[in-house]
C-alpha positions in Angstrom: 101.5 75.4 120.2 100.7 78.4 118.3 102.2 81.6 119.2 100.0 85.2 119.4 100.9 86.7 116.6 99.9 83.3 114.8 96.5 83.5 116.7 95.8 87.3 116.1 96.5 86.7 112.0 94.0 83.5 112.4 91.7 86.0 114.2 91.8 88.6 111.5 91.6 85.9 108.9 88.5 84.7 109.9 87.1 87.6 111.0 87.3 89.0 107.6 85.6 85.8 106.2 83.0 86.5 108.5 82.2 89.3 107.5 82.6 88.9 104.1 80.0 85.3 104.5 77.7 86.3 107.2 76.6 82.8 108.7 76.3 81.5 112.3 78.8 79.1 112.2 81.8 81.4 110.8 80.8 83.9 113.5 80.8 80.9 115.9 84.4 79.7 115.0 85.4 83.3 114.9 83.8 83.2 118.8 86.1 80.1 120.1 89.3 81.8 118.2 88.7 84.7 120.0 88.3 83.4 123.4 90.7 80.7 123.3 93.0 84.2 122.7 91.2 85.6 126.3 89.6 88.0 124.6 86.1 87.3 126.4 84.3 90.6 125.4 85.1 90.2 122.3 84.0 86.3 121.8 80.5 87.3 123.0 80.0 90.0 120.6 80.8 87.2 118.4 78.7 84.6 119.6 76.1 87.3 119.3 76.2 87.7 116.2 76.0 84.1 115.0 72.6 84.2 117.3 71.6 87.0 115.4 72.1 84.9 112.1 71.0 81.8 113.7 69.0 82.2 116.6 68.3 78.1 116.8 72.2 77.6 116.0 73.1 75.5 119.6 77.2 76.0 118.9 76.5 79.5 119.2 73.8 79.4 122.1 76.3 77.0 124.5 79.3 79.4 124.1 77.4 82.5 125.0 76.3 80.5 128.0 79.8 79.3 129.1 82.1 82.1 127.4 85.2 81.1 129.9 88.4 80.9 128.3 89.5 77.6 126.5 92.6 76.6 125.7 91.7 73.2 124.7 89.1 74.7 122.4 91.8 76.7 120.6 94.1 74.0 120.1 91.5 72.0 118.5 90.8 74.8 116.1 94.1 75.6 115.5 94.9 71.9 114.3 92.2 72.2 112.1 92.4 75.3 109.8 90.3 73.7 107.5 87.4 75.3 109.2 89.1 78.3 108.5 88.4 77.8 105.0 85.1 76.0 105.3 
């Protein structure tokens, strides 16, 4: 499992990515990070924000709409941190 301070530097990582390549799907993984983290308020600002890039972008649409803390989400993203560089 990853430990916080591993999850916060991911979460600064790819919020820095973010901002520096404004698209709906960084925004989106940003999102899941986030909340997997239990920072809810936080998630939907980024979930948001890849609506605002991509209002059609479904990823992005479905999290807003079920924002609930997800472990299993995180652990997913955290074996992949390929995405954090896609």
């Amino acid at each position: 499992m990853t430990d916080a301070h591993e999850v916060q530097a991911m979460i600064q990582q790819l919020s820095e990515w973010a901002a520096r390549q404004p698209a709906a799907p960084n925004d989106w993984r940003l999102g899941i990070l986030i909340e997997g983290a239990n920072q809810a308020a936080e998630a939907r600002s980024a979930y948001e924000r890849a609506l605002q890039l991509d209002p059609q972008s479904l990823p992005a649409r479905t999290a807003l709409d079920d924002a609930a803390p997800s472990p299993s989400r995180l652990i997913r993203f955290t074996r992949s941190r390929s995405l954090l560089l896609w």
